[in-house]
C-alpha positions in Angstrom: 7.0 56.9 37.6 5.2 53.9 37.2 3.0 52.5 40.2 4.0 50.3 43.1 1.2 48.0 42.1 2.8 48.1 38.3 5.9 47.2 39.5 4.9 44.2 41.2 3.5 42.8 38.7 6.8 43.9 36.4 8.5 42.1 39.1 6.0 38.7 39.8 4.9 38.1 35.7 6.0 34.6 35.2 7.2 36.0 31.4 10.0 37.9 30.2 9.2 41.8 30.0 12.2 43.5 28.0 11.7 47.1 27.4 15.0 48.8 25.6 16.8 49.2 22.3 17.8 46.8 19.7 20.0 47.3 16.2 21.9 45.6 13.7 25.2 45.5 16.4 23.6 45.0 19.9 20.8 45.7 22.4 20.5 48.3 25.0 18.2 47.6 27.9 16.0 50.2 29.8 14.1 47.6 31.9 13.9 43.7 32.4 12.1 42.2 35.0 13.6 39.2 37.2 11.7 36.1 35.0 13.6 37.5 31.6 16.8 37.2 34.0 16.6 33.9 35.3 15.4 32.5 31.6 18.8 33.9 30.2 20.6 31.9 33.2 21.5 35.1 35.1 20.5 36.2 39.3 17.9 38.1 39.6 19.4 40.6 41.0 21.7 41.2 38.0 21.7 45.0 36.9 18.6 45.6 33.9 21.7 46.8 32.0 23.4 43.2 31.8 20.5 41.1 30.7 20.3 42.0 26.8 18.6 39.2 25.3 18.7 40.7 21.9 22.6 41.2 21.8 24.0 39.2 19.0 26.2 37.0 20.9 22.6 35.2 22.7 21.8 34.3 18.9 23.2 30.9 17.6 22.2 31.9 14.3 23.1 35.5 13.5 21.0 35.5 10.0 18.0 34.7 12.4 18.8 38.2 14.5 18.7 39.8 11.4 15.8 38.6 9.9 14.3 39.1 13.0 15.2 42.9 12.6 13.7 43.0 9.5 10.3 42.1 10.7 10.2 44.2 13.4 11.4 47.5 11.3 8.6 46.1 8.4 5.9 45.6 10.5 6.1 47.1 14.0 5.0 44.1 15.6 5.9 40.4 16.0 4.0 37.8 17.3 4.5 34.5 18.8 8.1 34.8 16.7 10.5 31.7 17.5 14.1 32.3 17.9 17.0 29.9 19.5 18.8 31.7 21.3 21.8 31.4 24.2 22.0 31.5 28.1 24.6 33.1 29.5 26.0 29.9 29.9 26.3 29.4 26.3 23.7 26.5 26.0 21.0 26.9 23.6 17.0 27.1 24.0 14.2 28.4 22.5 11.9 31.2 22.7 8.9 33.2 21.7 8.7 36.5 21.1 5.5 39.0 20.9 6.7 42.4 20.5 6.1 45.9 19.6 8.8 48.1 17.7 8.9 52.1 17.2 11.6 53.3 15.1 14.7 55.4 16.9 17.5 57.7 16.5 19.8 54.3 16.4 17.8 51.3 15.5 14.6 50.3 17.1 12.8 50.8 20.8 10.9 47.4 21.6 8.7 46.6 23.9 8.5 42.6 24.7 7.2 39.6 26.3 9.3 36.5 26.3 8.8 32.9 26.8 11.0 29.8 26.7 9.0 27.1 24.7 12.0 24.6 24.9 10.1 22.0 26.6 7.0 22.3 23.7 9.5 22.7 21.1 11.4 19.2 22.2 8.6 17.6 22.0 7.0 19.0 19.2 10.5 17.7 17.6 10.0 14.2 19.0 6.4 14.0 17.5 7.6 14.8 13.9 10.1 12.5 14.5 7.3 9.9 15.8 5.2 10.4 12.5 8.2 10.4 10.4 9.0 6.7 11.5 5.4 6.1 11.1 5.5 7.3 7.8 8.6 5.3 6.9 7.1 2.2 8.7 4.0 2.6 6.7 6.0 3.1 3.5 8.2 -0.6 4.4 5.1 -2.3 5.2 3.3 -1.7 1.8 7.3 -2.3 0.2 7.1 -5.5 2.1 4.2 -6.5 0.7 4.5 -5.4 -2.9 7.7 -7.1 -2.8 6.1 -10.5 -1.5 3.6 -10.3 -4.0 5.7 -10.0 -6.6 8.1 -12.8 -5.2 5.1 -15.3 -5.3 4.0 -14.3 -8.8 7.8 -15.5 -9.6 7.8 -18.6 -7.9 5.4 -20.4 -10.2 7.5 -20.3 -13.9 10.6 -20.4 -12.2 9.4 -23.4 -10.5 8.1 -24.8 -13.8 11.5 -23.6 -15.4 13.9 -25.5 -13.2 11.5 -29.0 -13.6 11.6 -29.2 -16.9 15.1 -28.0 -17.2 15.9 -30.7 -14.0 14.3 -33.1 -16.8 16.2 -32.4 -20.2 19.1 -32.6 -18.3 18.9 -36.0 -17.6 18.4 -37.3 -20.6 21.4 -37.7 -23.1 21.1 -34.9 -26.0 23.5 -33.0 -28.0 26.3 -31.2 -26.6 25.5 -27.7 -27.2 22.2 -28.3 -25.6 23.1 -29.7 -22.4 25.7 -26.4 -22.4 22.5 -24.9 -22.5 20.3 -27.2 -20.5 23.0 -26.7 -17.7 23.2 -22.3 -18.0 19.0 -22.6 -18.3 18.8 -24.7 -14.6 22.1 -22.8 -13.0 20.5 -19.2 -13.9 17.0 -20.4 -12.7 18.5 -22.0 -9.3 19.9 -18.5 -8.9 16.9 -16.6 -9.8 15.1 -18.9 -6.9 17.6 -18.1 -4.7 17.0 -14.4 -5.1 13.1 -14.9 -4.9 13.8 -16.6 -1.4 16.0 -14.0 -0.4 13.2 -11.4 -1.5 10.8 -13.2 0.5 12.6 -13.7 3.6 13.5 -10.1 3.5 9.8 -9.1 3.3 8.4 -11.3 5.7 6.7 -9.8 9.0 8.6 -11.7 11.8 9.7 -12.0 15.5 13.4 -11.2 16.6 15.1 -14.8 16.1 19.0 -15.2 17.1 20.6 -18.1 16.1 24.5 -19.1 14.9 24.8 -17.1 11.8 27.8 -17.0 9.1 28.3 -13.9 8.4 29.9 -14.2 4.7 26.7 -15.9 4.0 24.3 -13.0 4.9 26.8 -10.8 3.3 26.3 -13.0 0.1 22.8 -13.2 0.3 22.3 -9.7 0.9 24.4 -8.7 -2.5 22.7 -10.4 -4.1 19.2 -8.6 -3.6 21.7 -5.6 -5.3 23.1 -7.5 -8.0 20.9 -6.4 -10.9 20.7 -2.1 -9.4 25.1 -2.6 -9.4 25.0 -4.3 -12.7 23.1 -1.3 -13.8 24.4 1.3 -12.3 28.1 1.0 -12.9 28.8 -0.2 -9.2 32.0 -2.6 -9.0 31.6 -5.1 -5.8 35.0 -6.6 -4.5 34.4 -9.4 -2.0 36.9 -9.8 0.8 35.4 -12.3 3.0 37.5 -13.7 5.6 37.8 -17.7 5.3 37.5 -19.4 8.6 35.1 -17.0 10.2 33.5 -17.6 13.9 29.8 -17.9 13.5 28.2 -14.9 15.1 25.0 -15.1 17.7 22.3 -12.8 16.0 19.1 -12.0 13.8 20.3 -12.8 10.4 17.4 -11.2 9.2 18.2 -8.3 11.4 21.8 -8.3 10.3 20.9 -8.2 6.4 18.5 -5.0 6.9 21.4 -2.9 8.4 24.0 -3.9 5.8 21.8 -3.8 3.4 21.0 -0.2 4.5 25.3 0.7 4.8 25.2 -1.4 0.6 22.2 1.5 -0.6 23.8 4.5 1.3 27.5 3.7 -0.1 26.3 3.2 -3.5 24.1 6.4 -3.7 27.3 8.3 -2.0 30.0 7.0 -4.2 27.5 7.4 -7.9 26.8 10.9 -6.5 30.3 11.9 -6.7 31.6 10.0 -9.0 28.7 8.1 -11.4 30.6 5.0 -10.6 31.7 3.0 -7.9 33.7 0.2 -6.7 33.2 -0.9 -3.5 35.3 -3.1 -1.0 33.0 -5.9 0.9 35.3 -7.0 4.3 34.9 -9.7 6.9 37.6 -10.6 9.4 37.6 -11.7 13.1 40.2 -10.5 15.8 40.8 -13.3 18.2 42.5 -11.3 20.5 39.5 -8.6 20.9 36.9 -11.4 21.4 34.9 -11.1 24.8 34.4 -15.0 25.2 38.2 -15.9 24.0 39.8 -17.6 27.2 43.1 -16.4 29.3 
């Protein structure tokens, strides 16, 4: 019979204390003190016999019981082991487990202290998720700048391209040349377009809203694609409503998140298929507008 004083502190331990049976199709309990009740969402009051921690229905993931099994029957001892697990409730959390295990006639007889690390774990979580963005800031930033670099390296022949070509096509020449005189400055135009684009895309700058036409950043933004589509097999169909309200927002802002839904549709689409063809869609609905009058 263990000792009053023993049994206090069984009873006032601000940890789980699980002493019982555990094996591949439940958990038997000898003992559980009022913490280990309470952490599982039960009174505690509630019988030692109810509050099995180790059953399989408190596991969300039953290949986590059973590698959890494993352990214990390979090394007689866990520590510090992290498990998600269920309150009787049915809402998850997470726990740690330091154990000891001695083989039985069915399964194993544990002994076990329990805690619910929830609260680190969440913000363990949000840190990764903190560094990740970092990361991925870090990443854009030097993208932003490799990109302007290279965007400013550009601007000098095309500049150079488009005055002379500006200049042969003023004076009279042969036919076939000025064909070619005319493709030479319409290509380079383009190309100076695209630099612009680039640039304005890789610029550092504040949040600036203003009366934007959508169909234009939609334009704009395909064509910082056009070359990867061209190569890759991807097929761009334009559907651009004619007549479309001017929108209040960062264009800038704008062209990042499509751009974003353009990359993630192509990669889906050549994933399953190696090619794609993809539908580009503006259109207003008077009748859902916020500022349309009664």
């Amino acid at each position: 019979m263990p000792e009053p004083r023993l049994l206090r502190l069984f009873d006032l331990v601000s940890e789980g204390v699980f002493i019982g049976g555990i094996d591949a199709e439940g958990c038997v309990t000898a003992s559980a003190n009022p913490y280990l009740k309470l952490m599982f969402g039960l009174a505690a009051d509630t019988p030692d016999a109810e509050a099995r921690p180790f059953a399989v229905e408190r596991f969300v993931d039953r290949q986590a019981r059973d590698a959890f099994l494993e352990r214990l029957s390979r090394d007689g001892t866990v520590r510090d082991y992290l498990l998600r697990v269920r309150r009787a409730d049915g809402s998850p959390f997470w726990i740690e487990v330091t154990a000891l295990a001695e083989p039985a006639e069915s399964g194993l007889s544990i002994e076990a202290l329990v805690r619910d690390v929830s609260e680190r774990k969440n913000l363990d979580d949000q840190a990764k998720d903190v560094y990740h963005q970092l990361l991925q800031a870090e990443k854009l930033a030097s993208l932003g700048q490799t990109i302007s670099g290279v965007a400013h390296e550009l601007n000098n022949p095309l500049a150079a391209i488009l005055t002379w070509a500006e200049r042969m096509s003023s004076n009279p020449t042969h036919e076939t040349t000025a064909k070619g005189i005319d493709a030479i400055l319409a290509q380079a135009e383009r190309a100076a377009r695209i630099v612009r684009n680039l640039l304005t895309f890789a610029r550092k700058r504040h949040t600036t809203r203003a009366m934007v036409d959508l169909n234009l950043v939609v334009r704009e933004t395909l064509s910082l694609r056009a070359y990867e589509q061209r190569v890759s097999n991807v097929v761009i169909v334009e559907a651009l409503a004619a007549g479309l309200p001017h929108v209040f927002a960062d264009p800038h802002q704008v062209q990042q998140v499509l751009l974003n839904r353009v990359i993630n549709a192509e990669q889906a689409r050549l994933g399953a298929n190696g090619r794609a063809t993809m539908i580009l869609r503006t259109w207003h609905e008077p009748e859902r507008d916020p500022a349309r009058p009664e």
